[in-house]
N, C-alpha and C positions, 0 to 999 in steps of 0.2 A: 760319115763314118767316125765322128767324136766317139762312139763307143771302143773304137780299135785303138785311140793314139795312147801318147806314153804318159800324159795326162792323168789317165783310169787310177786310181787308185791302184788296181792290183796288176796293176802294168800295160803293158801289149798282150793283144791274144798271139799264143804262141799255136794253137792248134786252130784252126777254123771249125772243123767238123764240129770238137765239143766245146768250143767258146773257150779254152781253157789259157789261163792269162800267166804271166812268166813270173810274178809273185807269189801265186798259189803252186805252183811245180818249188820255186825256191822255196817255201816253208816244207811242201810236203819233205822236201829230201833236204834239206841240213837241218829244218827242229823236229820232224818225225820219222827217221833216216829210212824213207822209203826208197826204196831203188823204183829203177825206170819200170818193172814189170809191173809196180805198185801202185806206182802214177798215172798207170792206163790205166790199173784196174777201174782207180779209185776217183778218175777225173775222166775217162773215156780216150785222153789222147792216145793217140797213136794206133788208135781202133777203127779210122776210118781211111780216108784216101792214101795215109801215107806219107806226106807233102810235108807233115812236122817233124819227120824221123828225125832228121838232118840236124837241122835246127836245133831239136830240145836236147839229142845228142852232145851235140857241141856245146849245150848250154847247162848240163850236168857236166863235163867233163873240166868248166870253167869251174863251176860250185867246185868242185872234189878238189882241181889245183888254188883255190884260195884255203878252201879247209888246210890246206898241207902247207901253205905261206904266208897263215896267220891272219886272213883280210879277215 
């Protein structure tokens, strides 16, 4: 599983269902400020079992508290 580690260029997959990796969610939503509904659309997560709600939740809610403390 070298395709899943933190290695990959565009990170870990954060969703399994659509392969979707925790660098392409980061660009989508702070350089093209798509919100979460967008991120499905536009990558598939969160469109299948469910399993990465949590996860990519918590991992927007990280992004949105560095935008507002300057990281």
């Amino acid at each position: 599983m070298a395709d899943n580690d933190d290695t990959h260029p565009e990170g870990p997959v954060m969703c399994s269902c659509s392969g979707t990796r925790r660098n392409l969610i980061r660009r989508l939503y702070l350089e093209e400020g798509k919100d979460v509904h967008a991120i499905s659309r536009w990558t598939g997560a969160l469109s299948g079992c469910g399993g990465c709600e949590w996860e990519i939740a918590d991992f927007l809610k990280e992004l949105e508290a560095g935008k507002h403390s300057g990281k």
